[in-house]
C-alpha atoms as an extended CHARMM CRD file, in Angstrom:
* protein
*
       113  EXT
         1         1  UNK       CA            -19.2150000000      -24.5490000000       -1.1570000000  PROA      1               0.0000000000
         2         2  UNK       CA            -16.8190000000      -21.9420000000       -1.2870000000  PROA      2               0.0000000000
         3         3  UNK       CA            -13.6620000000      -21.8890000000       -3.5830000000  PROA      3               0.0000000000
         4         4  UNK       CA            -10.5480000000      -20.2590000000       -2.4270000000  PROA      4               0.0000000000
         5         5  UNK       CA             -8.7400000000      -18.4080000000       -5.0240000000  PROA      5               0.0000000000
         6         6  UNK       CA             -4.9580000000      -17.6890000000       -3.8720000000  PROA      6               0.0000000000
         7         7  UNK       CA             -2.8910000000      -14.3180000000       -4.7300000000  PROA      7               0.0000000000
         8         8  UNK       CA              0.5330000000      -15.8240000000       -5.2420000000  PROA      8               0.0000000000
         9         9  UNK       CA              3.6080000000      -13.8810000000       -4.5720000000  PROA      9               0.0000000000
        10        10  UNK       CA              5.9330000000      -14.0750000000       -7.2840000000  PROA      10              0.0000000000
        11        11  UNK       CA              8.4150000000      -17.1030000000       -7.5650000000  PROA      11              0.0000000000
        12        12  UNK       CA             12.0470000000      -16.8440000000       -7.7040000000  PROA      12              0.0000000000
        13        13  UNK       CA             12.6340000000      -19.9730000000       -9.3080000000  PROA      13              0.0000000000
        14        14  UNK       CA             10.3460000000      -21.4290000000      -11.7070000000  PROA      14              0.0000000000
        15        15  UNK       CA              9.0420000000      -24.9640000000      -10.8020000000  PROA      15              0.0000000000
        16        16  UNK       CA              9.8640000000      -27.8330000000      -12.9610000000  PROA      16              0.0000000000
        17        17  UNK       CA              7.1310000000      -27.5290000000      -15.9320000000  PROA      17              0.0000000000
        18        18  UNK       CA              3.9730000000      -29.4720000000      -15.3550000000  PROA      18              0.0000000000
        19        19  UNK       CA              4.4830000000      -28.9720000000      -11.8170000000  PROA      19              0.0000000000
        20        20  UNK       CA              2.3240000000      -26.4380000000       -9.8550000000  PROA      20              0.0000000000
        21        21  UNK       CA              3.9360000000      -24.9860000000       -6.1190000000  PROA      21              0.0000000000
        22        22  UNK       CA              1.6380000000      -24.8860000000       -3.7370000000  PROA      22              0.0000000000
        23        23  UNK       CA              1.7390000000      -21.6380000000       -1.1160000000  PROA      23              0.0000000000
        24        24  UNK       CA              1.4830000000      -22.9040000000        2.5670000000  PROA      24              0.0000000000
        25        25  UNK       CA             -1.0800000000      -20.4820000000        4.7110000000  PROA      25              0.0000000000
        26        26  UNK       CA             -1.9150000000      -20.4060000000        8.2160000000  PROA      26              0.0000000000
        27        27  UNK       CA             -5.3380000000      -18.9200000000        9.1290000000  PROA      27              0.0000000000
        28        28  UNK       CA             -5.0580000000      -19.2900000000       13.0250000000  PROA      28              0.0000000000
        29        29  UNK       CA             -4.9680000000      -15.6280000000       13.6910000000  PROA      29              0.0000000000
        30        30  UNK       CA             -7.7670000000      -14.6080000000       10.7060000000  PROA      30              0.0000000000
        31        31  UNK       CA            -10.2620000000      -11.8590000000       11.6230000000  PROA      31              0.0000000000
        32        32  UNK       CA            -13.7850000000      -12.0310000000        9.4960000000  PROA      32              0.0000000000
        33        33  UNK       CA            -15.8660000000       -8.8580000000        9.3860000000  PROA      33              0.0000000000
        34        34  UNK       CA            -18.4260000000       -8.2960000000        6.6140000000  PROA      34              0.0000000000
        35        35  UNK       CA            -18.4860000000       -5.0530000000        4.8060000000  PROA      35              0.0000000000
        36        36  UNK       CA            -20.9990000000       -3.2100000000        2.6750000000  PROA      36              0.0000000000
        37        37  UNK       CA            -18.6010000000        0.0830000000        2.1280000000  PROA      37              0.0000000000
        38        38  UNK       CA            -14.8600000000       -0.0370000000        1.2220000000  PROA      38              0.0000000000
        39        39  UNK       CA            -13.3280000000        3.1090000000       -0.1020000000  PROA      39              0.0000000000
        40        40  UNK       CA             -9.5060000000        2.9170000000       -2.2890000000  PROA      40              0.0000000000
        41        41  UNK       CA             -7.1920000000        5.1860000000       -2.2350000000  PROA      41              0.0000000000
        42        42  UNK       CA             -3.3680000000        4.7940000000       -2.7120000000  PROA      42              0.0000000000
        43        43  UNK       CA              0.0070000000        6.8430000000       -2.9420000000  PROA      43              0.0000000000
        44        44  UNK       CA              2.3860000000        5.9030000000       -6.4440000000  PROA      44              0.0000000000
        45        45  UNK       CA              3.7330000000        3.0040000000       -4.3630000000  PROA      45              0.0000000000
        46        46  UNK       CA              0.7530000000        1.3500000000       -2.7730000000  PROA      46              0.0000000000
        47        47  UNK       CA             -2.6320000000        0.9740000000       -2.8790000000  PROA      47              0.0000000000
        48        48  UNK       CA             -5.1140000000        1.2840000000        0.7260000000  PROA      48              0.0000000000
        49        49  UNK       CA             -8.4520000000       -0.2640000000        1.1140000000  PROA      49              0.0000000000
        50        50  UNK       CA            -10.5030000000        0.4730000000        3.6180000000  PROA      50              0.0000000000
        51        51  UNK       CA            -13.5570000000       -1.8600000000        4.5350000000  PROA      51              0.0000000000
        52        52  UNK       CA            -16.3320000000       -0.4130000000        6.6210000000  PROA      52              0.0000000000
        53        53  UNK       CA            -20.0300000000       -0.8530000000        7.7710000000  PROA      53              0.0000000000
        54        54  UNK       CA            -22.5570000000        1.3560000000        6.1950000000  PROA      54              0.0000000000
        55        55  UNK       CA            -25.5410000000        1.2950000000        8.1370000000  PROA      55              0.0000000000
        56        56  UNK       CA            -27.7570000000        3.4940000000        5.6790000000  PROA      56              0.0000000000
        57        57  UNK       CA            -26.9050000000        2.0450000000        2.4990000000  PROA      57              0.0000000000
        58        58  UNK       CA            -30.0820000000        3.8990000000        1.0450000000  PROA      58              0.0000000000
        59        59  UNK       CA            -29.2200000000        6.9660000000       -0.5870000000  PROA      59              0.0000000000
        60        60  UNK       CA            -26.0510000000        9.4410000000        1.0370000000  PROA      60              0.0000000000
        61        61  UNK       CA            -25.8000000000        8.4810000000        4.3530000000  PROA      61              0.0000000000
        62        62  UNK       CA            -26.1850000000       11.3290000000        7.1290000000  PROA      62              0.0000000000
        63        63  UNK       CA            -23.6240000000        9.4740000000       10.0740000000  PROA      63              0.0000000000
        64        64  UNK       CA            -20.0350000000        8.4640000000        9.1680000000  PROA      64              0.0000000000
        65        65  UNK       CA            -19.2060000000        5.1830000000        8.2490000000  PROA      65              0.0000000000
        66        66  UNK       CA            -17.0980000000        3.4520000000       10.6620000000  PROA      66              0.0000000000
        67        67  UNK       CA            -13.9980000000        1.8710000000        9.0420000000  PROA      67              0.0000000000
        68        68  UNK       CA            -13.1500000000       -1.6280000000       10.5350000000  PROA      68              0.0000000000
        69        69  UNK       CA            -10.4520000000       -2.7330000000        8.1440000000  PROA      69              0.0000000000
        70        70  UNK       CA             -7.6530000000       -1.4160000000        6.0030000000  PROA      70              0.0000000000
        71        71  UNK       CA             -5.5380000000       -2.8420000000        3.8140000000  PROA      71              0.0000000000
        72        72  UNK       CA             -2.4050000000       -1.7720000000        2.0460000000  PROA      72              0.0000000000
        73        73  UNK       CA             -0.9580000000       -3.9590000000       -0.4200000000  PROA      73              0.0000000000
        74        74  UNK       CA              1.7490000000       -2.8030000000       -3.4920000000  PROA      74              0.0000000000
        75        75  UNK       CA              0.1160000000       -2.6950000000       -7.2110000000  PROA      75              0.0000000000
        76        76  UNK       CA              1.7460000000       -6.0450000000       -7.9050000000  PROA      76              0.0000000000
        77        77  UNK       CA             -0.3010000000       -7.3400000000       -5.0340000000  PROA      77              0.0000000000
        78        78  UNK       CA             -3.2570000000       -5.1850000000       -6.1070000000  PROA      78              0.0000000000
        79        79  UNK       CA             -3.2150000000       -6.7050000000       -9.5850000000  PROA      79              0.0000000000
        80        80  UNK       CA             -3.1770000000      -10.2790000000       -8.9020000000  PROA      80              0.0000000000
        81        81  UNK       CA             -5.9930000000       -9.6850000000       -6.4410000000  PROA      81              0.0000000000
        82        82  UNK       CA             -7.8200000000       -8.4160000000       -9.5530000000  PROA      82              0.0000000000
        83        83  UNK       CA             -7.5230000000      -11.0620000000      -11.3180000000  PROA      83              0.0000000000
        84        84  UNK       CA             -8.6770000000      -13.3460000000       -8.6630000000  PROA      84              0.0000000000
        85        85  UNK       CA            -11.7210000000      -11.6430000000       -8.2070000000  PROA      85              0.0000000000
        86        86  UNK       CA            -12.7750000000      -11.1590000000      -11.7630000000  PROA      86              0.0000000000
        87        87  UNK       CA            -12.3120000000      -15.0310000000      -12.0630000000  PROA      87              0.0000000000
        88        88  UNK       CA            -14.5720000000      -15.6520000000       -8.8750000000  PROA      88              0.0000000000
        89        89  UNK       CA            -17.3670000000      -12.8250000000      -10.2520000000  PROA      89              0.0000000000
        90        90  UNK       CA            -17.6570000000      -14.9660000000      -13.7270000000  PROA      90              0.0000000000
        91        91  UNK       CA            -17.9990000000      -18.0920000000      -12.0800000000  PROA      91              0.0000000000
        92        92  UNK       CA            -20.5720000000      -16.8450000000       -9.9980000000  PROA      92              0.0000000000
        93        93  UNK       CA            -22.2990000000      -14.9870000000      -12.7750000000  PROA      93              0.0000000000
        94        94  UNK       CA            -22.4470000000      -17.9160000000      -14.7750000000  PROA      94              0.0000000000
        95        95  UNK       CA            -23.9160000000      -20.1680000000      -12.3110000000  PROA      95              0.0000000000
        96        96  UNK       CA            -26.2890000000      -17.2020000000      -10.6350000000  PROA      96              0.0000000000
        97        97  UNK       CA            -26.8470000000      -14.4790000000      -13.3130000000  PROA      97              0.0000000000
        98        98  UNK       CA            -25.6730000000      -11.1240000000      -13.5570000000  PROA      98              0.0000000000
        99        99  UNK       CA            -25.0670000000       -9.2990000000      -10.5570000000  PROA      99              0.0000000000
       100       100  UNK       CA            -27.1620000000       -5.7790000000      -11.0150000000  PROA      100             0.0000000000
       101       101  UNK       CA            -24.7890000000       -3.2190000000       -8.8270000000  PROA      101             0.0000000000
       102       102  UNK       CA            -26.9030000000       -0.0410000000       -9.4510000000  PROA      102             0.0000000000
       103       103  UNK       CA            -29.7790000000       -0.3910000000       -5.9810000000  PROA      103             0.0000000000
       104       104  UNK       CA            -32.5900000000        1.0340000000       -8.4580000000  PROA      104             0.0000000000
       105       105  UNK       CA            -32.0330000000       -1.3100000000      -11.0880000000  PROA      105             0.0000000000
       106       106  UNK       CA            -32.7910000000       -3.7100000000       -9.1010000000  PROA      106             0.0000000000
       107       107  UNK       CA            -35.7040000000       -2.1730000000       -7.0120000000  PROA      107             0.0000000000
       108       108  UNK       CA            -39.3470000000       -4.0470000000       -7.8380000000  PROA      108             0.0000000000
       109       109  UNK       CA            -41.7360000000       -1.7050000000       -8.6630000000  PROA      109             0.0000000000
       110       110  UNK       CA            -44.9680000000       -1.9740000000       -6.3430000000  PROA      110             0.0000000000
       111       111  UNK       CA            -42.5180000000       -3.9860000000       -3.5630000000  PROA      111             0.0000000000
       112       112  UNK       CA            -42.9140000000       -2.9140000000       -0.1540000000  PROA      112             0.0000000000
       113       113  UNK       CA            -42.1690000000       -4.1120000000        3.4160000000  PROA      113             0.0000000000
């Protein structure tokens, strides 16, 4: 089951203590794509994503990768959305193990299709 973690803008008025706000969201008009690629760049002001397909993940690939998605959120933003993630990667770490990002690390030697 999946957990949502929420990226809260900031408050203008704290709530009374003890007492948590909840953020209303409407995800009638959400668009899912899956990405293997993303790519960040950012100007001193904001910070762009941009989400894409690779479909050569092996080694440099030789056709461009298409980007399907961009997003461009402030630092603030970009922070939070840290933070959120880094919480969701140790939970899921400590229920599933380590999560090996380097491809030849986790090649098995004498594997093949």
């Amino acid at each position: 089951m999946a957990k949502d973690i929420e990226i809260e803008a900031p408050k203008t008025a704290a709530p009374a203590e003890g007492q948590r706000q909840q953020v209303q969201v409407d995800t009638s008009k959400t668009h899912a794509a899956y990405a293997n690629f993303c790519r960040v760049t950012g100007t001193p002001e904001e910070l762009i994503i941009d989400f894409g397909l690779n479909t050569q993940p092996m080694g440099v690939p030789t056709d461009p990768i298409e980007i399907t998605e961009r997003i461009v959120m402030n630092y603030f933003t970009a922070k939070r959305m840290m933070a959120a993630l880094q919480m969701s990667l140790q939970r899921h770490e400590s229920a599933f193990g380590v999560l090996e990002t380097d491809v030849q690390k986790r090649v098995v030697p004498g594997m093949r299709k």
